[in-house]
C-alpha positions, -999 to 999 in steps of 0.1 A, spaced: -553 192 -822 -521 211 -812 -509 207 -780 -486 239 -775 -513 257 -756 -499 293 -752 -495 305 -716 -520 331 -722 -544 314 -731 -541 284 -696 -539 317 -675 -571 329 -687 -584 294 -682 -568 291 -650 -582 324 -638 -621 315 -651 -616 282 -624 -605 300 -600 -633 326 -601 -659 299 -607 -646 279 -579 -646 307 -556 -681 314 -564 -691 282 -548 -671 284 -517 -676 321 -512 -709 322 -482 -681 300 -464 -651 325 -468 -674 354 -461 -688 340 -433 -651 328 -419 -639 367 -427 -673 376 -406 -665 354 -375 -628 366 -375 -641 401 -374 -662 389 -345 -640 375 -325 -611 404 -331 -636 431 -317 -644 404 -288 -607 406 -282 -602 443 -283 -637 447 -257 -615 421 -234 -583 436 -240 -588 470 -242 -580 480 -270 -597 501 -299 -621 480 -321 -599 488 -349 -568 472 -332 -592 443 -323 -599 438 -361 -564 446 -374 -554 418 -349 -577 393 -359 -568 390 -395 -532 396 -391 -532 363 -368 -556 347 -389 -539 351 -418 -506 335 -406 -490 371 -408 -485 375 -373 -463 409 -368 -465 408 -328 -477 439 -324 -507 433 -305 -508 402 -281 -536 394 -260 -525 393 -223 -558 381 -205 -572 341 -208 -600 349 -229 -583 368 -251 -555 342 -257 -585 317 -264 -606 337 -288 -569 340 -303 -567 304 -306 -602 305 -325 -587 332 -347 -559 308 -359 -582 279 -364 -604 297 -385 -575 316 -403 -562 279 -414 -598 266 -424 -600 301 -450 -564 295 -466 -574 258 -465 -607 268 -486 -590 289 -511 -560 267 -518 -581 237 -522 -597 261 -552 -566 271 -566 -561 234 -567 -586 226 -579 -588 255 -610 -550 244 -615 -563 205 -619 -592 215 -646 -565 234 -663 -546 207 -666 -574 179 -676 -587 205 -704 -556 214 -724 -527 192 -715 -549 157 -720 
């Protein structure tokens, strides 16, 4: 067998783990998008703000991003905010741990 595997051909194999690994994870992801969601229009009702405001602020936090644009001011909104973050590291956690593991099988099946 050769091994000179062309990078085409361990993208496309890296790309079919991904996808496969992401169809096992993704109730988990959608249902971590769903609470985030939740909680970013339970911010907005406590802080005021418009529901799409609430939502833009939930996965901008989540998601590390983090402009400081919006910023809860009252208790409960700096908690639900605390949820947001924990729940944004648990769904980067989740889909590096696939591209991981899609980068591991690509390894096992054409560089062994």
């Amino acid at each position: 067998m050769d091994h000179t595997v062309s990078s085409r051909v361990l993208r496309r194999y890296f790309l079919s783990q991904l996808v496969e690994g992401l169809k096992v994870v993704w109730p988990i992801l959608i249902a971590i998008l769903s609470l985030m969601a939740i909680l970013g229009f339970t911010v907005a009702l406590f802080e005021h703000w418009k529901v799409f405001e609430g939502l833009y602020f939930a996965y901008v936090s989540g998601l590390t991003i983090g402009y400081g644009d919006f910023s809860p001011k009252t208790t409960v909104g700096r908690i639900l905010a605390i949820g947001l973050g924990l729940l944004g590291i648990l769904f980067t956690a989740m889909v590096a741990a696939v591209g991981v593991e899609a980068l591991n099988a690509t390894k096992r099946k054409h560089l062994l």
